[in-house]
C-alpha positions as CSV (number, residue, x, y, z in Angstrom):
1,X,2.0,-4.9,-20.0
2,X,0.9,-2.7,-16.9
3,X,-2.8,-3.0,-18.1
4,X,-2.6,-6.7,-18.6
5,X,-1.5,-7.1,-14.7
6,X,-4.5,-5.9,-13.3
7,X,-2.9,-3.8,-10.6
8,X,-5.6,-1.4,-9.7
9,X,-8.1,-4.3,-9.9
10,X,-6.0,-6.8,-7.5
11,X,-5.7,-3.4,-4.9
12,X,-9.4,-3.4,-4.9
13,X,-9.9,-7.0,-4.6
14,X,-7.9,-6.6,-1.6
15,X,-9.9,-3.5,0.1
16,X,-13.5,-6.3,-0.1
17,X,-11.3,-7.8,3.4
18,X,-12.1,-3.9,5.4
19,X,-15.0,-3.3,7.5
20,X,-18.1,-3.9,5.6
21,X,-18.5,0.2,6.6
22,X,-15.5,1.0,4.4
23,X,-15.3,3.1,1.7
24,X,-14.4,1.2,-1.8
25,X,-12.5,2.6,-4.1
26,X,-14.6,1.0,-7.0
27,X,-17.8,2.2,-5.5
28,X,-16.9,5.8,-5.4
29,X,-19.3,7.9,-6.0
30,X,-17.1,9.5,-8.9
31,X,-15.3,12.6,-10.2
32,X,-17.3,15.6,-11.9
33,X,-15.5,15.1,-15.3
34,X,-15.0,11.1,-15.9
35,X,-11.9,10.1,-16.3
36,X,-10.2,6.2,-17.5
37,X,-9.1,4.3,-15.0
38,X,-5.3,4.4,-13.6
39,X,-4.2,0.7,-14.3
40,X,-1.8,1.2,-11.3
41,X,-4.1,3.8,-8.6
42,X,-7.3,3.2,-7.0
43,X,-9.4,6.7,-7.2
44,X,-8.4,7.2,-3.8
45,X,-4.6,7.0,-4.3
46,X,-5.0,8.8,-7.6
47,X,-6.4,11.5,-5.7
48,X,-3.8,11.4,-2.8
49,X,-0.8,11.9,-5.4
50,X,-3.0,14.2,-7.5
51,X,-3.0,16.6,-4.0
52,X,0.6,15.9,-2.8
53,X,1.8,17.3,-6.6
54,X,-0.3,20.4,-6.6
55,X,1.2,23.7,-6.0
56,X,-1.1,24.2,-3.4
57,X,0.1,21.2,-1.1
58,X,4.0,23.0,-1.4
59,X,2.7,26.1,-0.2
60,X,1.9,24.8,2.8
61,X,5.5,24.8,3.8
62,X,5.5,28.4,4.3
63,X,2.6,28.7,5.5
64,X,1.4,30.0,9.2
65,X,-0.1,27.5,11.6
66,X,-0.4,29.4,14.9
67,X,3.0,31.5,15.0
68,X,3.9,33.6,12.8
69,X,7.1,33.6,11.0
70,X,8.8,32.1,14.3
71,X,12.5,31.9,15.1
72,X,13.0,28.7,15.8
73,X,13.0,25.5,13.4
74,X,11.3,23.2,14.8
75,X,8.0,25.0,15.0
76,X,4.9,23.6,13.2
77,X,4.0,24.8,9.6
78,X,0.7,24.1,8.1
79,X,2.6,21.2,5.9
80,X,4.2,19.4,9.2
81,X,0.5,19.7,10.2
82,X,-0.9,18.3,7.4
83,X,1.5,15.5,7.8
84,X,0.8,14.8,11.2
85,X,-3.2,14.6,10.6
86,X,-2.2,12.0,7.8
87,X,0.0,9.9,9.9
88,X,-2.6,9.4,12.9
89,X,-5.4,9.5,10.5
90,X,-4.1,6.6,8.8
91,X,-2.9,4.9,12.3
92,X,-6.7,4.4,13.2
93,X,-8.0,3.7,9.7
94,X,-5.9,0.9,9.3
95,X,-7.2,-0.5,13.1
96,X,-10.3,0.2,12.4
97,X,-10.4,-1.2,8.9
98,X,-11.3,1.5,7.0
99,X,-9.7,2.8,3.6
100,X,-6.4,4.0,4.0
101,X,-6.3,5.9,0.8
102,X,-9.2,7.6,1.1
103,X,-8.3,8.6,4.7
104,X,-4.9,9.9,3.8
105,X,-6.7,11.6,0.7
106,X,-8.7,13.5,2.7
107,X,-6.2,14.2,5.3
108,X,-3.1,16.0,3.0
109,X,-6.3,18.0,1.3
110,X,-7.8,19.7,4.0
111,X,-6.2,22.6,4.7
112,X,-5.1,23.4,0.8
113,X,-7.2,26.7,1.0
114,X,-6.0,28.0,4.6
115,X,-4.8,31.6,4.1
116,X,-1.8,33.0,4.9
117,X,-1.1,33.8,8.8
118,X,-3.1,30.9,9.5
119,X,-6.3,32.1,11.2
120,X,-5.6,35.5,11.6
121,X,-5.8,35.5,7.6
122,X,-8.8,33.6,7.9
123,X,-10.3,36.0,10.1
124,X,-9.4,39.2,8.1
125,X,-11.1,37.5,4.9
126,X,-14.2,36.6,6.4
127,X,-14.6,39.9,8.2
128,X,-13.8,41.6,4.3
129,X,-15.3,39.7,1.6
130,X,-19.5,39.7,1.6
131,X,-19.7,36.0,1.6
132,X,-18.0,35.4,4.5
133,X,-14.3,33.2,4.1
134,X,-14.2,29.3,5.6
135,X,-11.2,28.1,4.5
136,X,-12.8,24.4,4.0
137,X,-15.0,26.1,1.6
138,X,-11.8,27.1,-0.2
139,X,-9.6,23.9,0.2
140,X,-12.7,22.7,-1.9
141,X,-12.4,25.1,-4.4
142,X,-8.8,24.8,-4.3
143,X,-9.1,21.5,-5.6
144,X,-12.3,22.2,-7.4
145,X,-11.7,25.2,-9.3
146,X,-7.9,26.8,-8.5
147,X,-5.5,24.3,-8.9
148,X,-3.9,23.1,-12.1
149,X,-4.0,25.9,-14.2
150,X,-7.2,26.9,-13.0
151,X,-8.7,23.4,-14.3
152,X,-9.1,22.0,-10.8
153,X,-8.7,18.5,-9.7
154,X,-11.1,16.7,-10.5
155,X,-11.4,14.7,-7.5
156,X,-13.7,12.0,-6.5
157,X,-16.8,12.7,-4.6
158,X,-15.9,10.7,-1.3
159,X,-12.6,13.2,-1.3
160,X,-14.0,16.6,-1.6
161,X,-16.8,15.9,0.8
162,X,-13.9,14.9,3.5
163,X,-12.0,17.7,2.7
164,X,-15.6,20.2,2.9
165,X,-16.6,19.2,6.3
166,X,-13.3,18.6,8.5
167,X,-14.1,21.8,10.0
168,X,-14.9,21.7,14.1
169,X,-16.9,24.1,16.0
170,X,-15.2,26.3,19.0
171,X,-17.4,24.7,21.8
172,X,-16.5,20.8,20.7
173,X,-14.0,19.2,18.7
174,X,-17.2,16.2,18.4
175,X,-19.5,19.2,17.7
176,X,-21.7,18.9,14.3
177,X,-21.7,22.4,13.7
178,X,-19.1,22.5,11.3
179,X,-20.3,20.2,8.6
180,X,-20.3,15.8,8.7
181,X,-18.2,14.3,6.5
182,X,-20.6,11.4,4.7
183,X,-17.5,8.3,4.8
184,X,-15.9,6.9,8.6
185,X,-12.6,7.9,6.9
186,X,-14.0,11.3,6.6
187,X,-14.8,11.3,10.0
188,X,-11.6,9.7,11.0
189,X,-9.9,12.9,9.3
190,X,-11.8,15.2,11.2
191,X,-10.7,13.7,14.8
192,X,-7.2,13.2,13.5
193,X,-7.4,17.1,12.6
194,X,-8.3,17.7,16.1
195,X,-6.0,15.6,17.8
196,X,-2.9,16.8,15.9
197,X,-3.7,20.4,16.8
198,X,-4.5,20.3,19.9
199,X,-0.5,18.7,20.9
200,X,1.4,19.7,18.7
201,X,0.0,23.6,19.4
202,X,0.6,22.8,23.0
203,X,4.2,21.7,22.1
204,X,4.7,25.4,20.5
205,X,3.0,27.7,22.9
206,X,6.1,25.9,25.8
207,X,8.6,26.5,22.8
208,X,7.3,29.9,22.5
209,X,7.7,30.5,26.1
210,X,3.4,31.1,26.7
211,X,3.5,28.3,29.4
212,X,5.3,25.1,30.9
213,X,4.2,21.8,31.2
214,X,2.9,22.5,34.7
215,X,0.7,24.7,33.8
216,X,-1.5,22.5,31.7
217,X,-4.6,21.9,33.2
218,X,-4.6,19.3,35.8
219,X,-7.9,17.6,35.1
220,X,-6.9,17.1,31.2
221,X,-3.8,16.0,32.1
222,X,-4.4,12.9,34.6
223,X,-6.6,11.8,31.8
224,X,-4.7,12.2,28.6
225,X,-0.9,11.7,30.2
226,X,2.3,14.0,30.9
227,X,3.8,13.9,27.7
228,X,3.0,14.8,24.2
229,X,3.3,11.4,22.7
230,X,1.4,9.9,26.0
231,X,-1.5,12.0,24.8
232,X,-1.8,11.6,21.5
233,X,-1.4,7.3,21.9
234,X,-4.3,8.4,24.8
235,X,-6.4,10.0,22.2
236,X,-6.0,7.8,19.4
237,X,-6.4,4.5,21.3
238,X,-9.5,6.0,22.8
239,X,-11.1,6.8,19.1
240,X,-10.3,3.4,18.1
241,X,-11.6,1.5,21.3
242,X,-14.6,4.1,21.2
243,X,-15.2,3.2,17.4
244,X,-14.3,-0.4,17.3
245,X,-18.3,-1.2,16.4
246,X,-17.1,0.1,12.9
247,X,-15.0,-2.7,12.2
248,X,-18.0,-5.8,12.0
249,X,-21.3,-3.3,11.6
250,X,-23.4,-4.3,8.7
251,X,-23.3,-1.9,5.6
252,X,-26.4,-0.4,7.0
253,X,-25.7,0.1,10.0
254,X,-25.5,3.8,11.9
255,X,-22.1,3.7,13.2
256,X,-19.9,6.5,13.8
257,X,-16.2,7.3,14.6
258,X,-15.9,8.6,18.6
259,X,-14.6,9.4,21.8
260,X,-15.2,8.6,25.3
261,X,-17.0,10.9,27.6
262,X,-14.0,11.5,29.9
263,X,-11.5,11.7,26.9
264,X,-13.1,14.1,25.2
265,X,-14.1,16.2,28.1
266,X,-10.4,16.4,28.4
267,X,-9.3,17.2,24.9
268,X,-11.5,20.4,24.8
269,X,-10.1,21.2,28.5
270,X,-6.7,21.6,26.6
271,X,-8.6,22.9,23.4
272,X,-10.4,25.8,26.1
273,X,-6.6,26.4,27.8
274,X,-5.2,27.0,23.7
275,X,-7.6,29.0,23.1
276,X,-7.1,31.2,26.5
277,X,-3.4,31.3,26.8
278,X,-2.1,31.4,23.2
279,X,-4.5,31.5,20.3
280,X,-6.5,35.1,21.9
281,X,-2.8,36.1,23.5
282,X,-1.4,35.9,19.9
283,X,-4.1,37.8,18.3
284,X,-2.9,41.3,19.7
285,X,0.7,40.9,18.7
286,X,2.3,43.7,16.7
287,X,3.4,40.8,14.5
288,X,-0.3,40.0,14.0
289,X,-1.8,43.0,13.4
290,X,0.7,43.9,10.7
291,X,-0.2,40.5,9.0
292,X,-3.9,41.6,9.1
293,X,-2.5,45.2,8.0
294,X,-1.1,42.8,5.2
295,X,-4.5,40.7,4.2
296,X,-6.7,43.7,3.8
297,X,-4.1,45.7,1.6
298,X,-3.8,43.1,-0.5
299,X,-7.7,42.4,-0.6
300,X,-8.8,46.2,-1.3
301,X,-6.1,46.7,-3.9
302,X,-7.0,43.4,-5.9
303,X,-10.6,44.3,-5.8
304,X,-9.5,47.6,-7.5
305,X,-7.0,46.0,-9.7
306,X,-8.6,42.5,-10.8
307,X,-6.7,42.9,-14.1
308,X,-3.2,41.9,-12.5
309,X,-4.5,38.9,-11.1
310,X,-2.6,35.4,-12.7
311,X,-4.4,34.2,-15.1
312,X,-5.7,31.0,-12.8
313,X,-7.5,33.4,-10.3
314,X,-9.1,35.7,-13.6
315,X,-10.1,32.0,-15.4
316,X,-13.8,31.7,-14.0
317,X,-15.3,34.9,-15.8
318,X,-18.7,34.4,-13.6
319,X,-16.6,35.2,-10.4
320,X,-16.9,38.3,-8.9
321,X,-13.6,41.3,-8.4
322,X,-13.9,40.5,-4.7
323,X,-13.8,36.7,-5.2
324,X,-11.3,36.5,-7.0
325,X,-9.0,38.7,-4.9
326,X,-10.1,36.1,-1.6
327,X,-8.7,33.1,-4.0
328,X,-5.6,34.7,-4.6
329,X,-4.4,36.0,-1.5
330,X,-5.9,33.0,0.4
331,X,-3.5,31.0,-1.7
332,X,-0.7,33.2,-1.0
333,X,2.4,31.9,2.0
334,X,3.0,34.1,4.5
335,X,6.2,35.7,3.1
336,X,4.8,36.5,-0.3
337,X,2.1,38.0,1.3
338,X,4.4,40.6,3.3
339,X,6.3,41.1,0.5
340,X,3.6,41.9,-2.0
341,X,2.3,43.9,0.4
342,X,5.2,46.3,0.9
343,X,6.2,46.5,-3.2
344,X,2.6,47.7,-3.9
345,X,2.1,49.9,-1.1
346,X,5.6,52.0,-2.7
């Protein structure tokens, strides 16, 4: 019966009334391993459940985004994070007339493979392993390679390349340094990335007791609002208004998802004050270095002892001792990681 109604097909009828820039679910590029059809999901949406069931996407729960293992409830975890990049990521798409499934896709995959202790982890991986650690190379070969049963994904093309090159350099959230994402609703995701940081971080460090409102720069502030939710609806009507070419552009034409000057001079004023007042402050905490004490037991001792990997992590035979050890520990929440730590260190 389900096959007879067409379901899939009448959901991609409907996507032919986007922008003529948006991505179509029936002209995606494809998955590695072809698959039938869903009679109910676009590829997009089959992708977006596919990532939202994955063992992966739950570990984000417990996993670090800048404070670790705080006190309070109400603190950001890299899940609540996730969510919030998927909730203002979609916000613009749909203004802008771009593929919601994609972008919320992309969005609730892009930080699958961030480590433990958020980038503290990072950090400690990239300084150990020889081939340097990026943990939107890893989300990739979360979904790629790690996930279900170490069978991967098997997402589509337009998906994995959002989820590759989300990554911003430190000088510019708009900086190109950290890859381009090849669809608008990649794009989108990488802005939305930015713009959900940047607040809700802001919201921590005065729950955390690092600063108060008044201290946040002044210039930033006249520009973006006095509130958290005055600067995100700042920042996202700005990207919209900024990008609004995207929504009658010819399929051929160079568009691209933006900010205004002044906005985003802003943004990376708040982005600079983060990174002076709480991200380096946080970095020589007792509670920090103990979690990088954590990340390179765990690393040396897996290199040594490959053998008592799960399976999942051992399943590639052409990977190296070393690489296997990163894509099991960058998997790993922050309370297994401790705990692991402390029974094999006995």
């Amino acid at each position: 019966m389900i096959q007879r109604l067409n379901i899939r097909q009448r959901t991609e009828e409907r996507e032919e009334s986007l922008s003529p820039k948006a991505a179509r679910s029936r002209l995606s590029q494809g998955r590695a391993r072809w698959e039938k059809p869903c009679p109910i999901r676009t590829a997009f949406q089959r992708d977006r459940d596919r990532i939202i069931y994955s063992k992966a996407f739950r570990r984000l729960k417990h996993k670090t985004q800048v404070f670790i293992a705080p006190l309070g409830d109400h603190y950001v975890t890299r899940l609540t994070h996730t969510l919030e990049v998927a909730q203002i990521a979609r916000t613009i798409a749909r203004a802008l007339g771009l593929n919601e499934d994609l972008t919320e896709a992309i969005a609730c995959g892009h930080d699958l493979g961030h480590t433990p202790f958020g980038h503290v982890g990072e950090e400690v991986l990239d300084e150990l392993y020889q081939d340097g650690f990026r943990h939107n190379e890893q989300s990739l070969r979360v979904v790629d390679l790690l996930e279900n049963e170490g069978n991967g994904l098997n997402l589509t093309w337009e998906v994995r390349d959002g989820i590759l090159n989300h990554s911003k350099v430190r000088a510019d959230i708009m900086g190109k340094g950290g890859g381009e994402p090849h669809t608008l609703e990649g794009q989108v995701c990488k802005l939305a990335d930015a713009v959900a940081y940047i607040n809700h971080d802001i919201g921590d460090a005065i729950r955390a007791g690092f600063f108060t409102d008044g201290d946040l720069p002044l210039e930033a502030i006249k520009v973006l609002g006095n509130t958290h939710s005055q600067r995100i609806n700042t920042m996202v009507s700005d990207i919209i208004t900024q990008s609004w070419a995207v929504t009658t552009a010819e399929p051929m034409a160079n568009v691209s998802i933006g900010m205004s000057r002044e906005v985003l001079a802003a943004a990376n004023t708040l982005r600079d004050f983060l990174f002076e007042n709480v991200y380096n402050l946080r970095s020589a905490t007792g509670e920090t270095e103990r979690a990088r004490e954590a990340v390179r037991f765990l690393y040396h001792y897996y290199c040594q002892h490959g053998d008592s990997l799960p399976p999942e992590y051992r399943a590639h035979s052409r990977n190296s001792p070393e690489r296997c050890a990163v894509d099991y520990i960058a998997g790993m929440t922050d309370g297994f990681a401790l705990r692991l730590a402390e029974e094999l260190a006995k």
